[in-house]
C-alpha angles and dihedrals in degrees: 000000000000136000086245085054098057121049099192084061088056090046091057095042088054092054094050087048087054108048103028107070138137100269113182104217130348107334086223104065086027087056096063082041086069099046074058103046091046086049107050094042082064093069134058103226147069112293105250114174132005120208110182130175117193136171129269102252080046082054098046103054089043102064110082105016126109118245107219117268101000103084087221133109135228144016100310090074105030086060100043090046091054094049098045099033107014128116102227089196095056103078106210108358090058094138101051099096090050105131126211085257092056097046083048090062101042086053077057105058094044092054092057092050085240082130118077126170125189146192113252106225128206094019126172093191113080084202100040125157128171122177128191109194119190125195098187103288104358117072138194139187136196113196104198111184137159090033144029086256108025113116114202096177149009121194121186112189101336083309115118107232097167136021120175097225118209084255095060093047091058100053085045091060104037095095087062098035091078097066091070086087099027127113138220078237097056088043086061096050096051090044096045091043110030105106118261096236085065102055101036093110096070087070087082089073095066090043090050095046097037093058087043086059098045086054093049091050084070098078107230098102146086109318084334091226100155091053093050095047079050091057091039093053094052087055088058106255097117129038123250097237142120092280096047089055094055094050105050099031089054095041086050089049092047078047098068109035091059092039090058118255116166087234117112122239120198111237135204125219091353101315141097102210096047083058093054097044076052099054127034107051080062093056097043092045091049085046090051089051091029101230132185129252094266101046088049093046087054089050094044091045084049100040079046098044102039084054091047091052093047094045098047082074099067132053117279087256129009137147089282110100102237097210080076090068099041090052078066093061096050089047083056089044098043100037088050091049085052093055101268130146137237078259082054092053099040092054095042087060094039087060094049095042079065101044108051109008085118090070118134137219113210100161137298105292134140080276090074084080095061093047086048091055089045090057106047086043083064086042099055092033084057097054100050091053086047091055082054099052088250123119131138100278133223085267094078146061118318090331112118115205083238109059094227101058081047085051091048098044086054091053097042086057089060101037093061128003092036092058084078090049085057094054089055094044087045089044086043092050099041086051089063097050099046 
C-alpha cells in the first residue's frame, strides 16, 4: 500500500503540510504584520500612517511578546514593521527580510503616533486582523481572519481586489476537515506504514527548532530558562539525564523565539511554540536511542499530527494554553520511539490529560517558555508511567477509560466553560495596559 493509494494517508500528509511551517516571531503579532505587509504592497508611496483593528484573543497574545529583531514588544511594531520592511508574499515569516533602515522607520512612525491598533469589537472571528495603510492620499486595507495567513479581503481605494468566496474557504479546509472522523489508531497506522520518502520533510522541524534551542541556550533570550536549568544542572541541582535534557533544550528553543530571536521556529497549528512542545522531546529522545532518520521522521509525524488532531478540536485560541495539547503530541511520539503501543500512547495522554488540562493561556510572553517546560515535563512524566502500564485512569477527573472521549472532554472544556475564563484573562490584561 502506498500513500497514492489512501486517501485518507494524503489527507493527513496535507494537514501536516499546512499547519506545520517555518514562522519568524510570535504568528499573532506577525499575523497583523502581514495585513500590513499585503496592504502596503497595494499602494506606490511611502507608507505614511497605519490604522489596524484586531480581536481580543489577537490582542491579547500581542501585548507583551517580542516581535523578532526589534527589541520591542507588542502589535505597533510589529505592524509598522510589517508595513515599511515585510515581505507580503512570505506567510508567516513575513518580517524576516526587514532591514535596519526599515526598523528605523517604523520606530519612526511610532514615534510620531502616526500607528494606532484597536480592539475589534464585536467581533465574530477569535484570529481577526484588519489594516488600514495610508501612503499620503491613497489608502488600502487587508482583512485576515480564520487563520494567521488567510487573507479574506483585499481593498484598494475603496476598489475590491480580493474576496475569499465560500467556495474558496472549503477547498482551504478540507485538509483539516478530515480529521473530524479520524483516531489516534488510524493516526498510528498511517504513521507506522506511509512510506518514508513521503514524510521526510517533517525532519525540518527538528533542524529549525533545534537550532532555535541552541540559540536560546545562549542566554541571552526571553526569561532564559533553558539556559538557567542548564547552569543549574552543571551545580548539581538537577540531574544530567534524559529528562533533564527535554526540559531545558525545549524551554531554550520557546526562549528565544519569544524573546525575539530572527531564527524561524516551525510551528504547529499556528503557533510556534506548539511546534516546538511538538518537536524537541522527539529529537532528544531519538538522539538518546540513536535512531535513524526514518524512524525519527515516524516519531516527529506522529508527535505533529497527534497535536494538530487534538487541537483541531478546540478553537484556534482560547484560554487553554495550547502547549498542553501538543505535549500530547511529543508523549505519543516519544513514547512510540521508546517501544510503546498504541495502549502505550493512549495511557501516556490520558495521564497528561489529567495532569495539566487546567492550563491557562493568558497571552504570548516570555512566560510561554515556562508553560512549554511544564508541559514536556507531563509529558515526559506520562510516558514513563505508560512504559510501566500506569496512567490516570477513566475513574477519575476528566479523564474517560477510551482516550478519545478523554480528548473530547478536554476540548469541550475549552470550547465552552473556559470561554468565560478568556473574557476574565482578556478584561485582567486590558486592565493593566490601560
Amino acid at each position: 500500500m502506498s500513500e497514492q493509494t489512501n486517501p485518507l494517508w494524503n489527507h493527513f500528509i496535507r494537514a501536516v503540510q499546512e499547519e506545520v511551517k517555518p514562522a519568524l516571531g510570535c504568528t499573532e503579532p506577525v499575523s497583523l504584520a502581514l495585513a500590513c505587509a499585503i496592504a502596503a504592497e497595494q499602494l506606490s508611496g511611502e507608507v505614511t500612517q497605519i490604522e489596524a483593528w484586531v480581536s481580543p484573543n489577537l490582542m491579547k497574545n500581542g501585548l507583551g511578546v517580542t516581535v523578532p529583531g526589534t527589541g520591542m514588544v507588542g502589535l505597533p511594531i510589529a505592524a509598522a514593521l510589517g508595513a515599511i520592511g515585510g515581505n507580503a508574499h512570505a506567510g508567516l515569516e513575513v518580517l524576516k527580510d526587514a532591514t535596519p533602515d526599515a526598523l528605523a522607520r517604523a520606530k519612526a512612525m511610532l514615534n510620531a503616533g502616526k500607528v494606532q491598533v484597536k480592539l475589534q469589537e464585536p467581533c465574530d472571528e477569535i484570529l481577526y486582523s484588519r489594516a488600514c495603510v495610508y501612503a499620503g492620499d491613497t489608502s488600502a486595507m487587508v482583512t485576515i481572519a480564520g487563520g494567521h495567513t488567510r487573507v479574506v479581503e483585499v481593498v484598494c481605494q475603496g476598489e475590491t481586489r480580493f474576496t475569499l468566496d465560500s467556495q474558496q474557504r472549503q477547498v482551504t479546509d478540507d485538509p483539516l476537515a478530515v480529521l473530524s472522523n479520524t483516531t489516534l489508531s488510524q493516526i498510528l497506522e498511517f504513521v507506522e506504514q506511509v512510506p518514508f520518502e513521503a514524510i521526510r520533510f517533517i525532519l525540518d522541524a527538528g533542524r529549525l527548532n533545534d537550532a532555535l534551542s541552541r540559540e536560546g541556550l545562549s542566554g541571552k533570550w526571553g526569561l532564559h530558562i533553558g539556559a538557567t536549568l542548564h547552569k543549574q544542572r552543571s551545580r548539581g541541582w538537577m540531574a544530567q539525564d534524559v529528562g533533564s535534557d527535554i526540559v531545558i533544550r525545549t524551554s531554550a528553543a520557546s526562549d528565544a523565539r519569544m524573546g525575539g530571536a530572527t531564527l524561524p521556529a516551525m510551528s504547529n497549528s499556528g503557533s510556534g511554540n506548539q511546534g516546538i512542545t511538538a518537536t524537541m522531546p522527539v529529537v532528544v529522545v531519538a538522539e538518546h536511542i540513536q535512531a535513524d532518520d526514518e524512524k525519527r521522521a515516524r516519531a516527529l509525524m506522529l508527535s505533529h499530527l497527534s497535536a494538530i488532531y487534538i487541537h483541531h478540536q478546540l478553537p484556534r485560541l482560547s484560554a487553554l494554553c495550547a502547549a498542553t495539547t501538543a505535549g500530547m503530541g511529543a508523549a505519543a511520539g516519544m513514547a512510540w520511539l521508546m517501544g510503546g503501543s498504541y495502549q502505550t500512547i493512549a495511557m501516556a495522554i490520558s495521564s497528561m490529560i489529567g495532569d495539566v488540562s487546567g492550563m491557562i493561556c493568558d497571552g504570548a510572553s516570555n512566560s510561554c517558555a515556562m508553560k512549554v517546560s511544564t508541559s514536556v515535563g507531563s509529558a515526559w512524566k506520562a510516558v514513563m508511567m505508560a512504559l510501566d502500564d500506569s496512567a490516570v485512569t477513566g475513574n477519575e477527573g476528566i479523564v474517560a477509560h477510551d482516550v478519545e472521549q478523554s480528548i473530547s472532554n478536554l476540548c469541550a472544556l475549552a470550547c465552552r466553560s473556559m470561554q468565560e475564563t478568556d473574557r476574565q484573562i482578556i478584561e485582567i490584561m486590558a486592565n493593566k495596559v490601560s
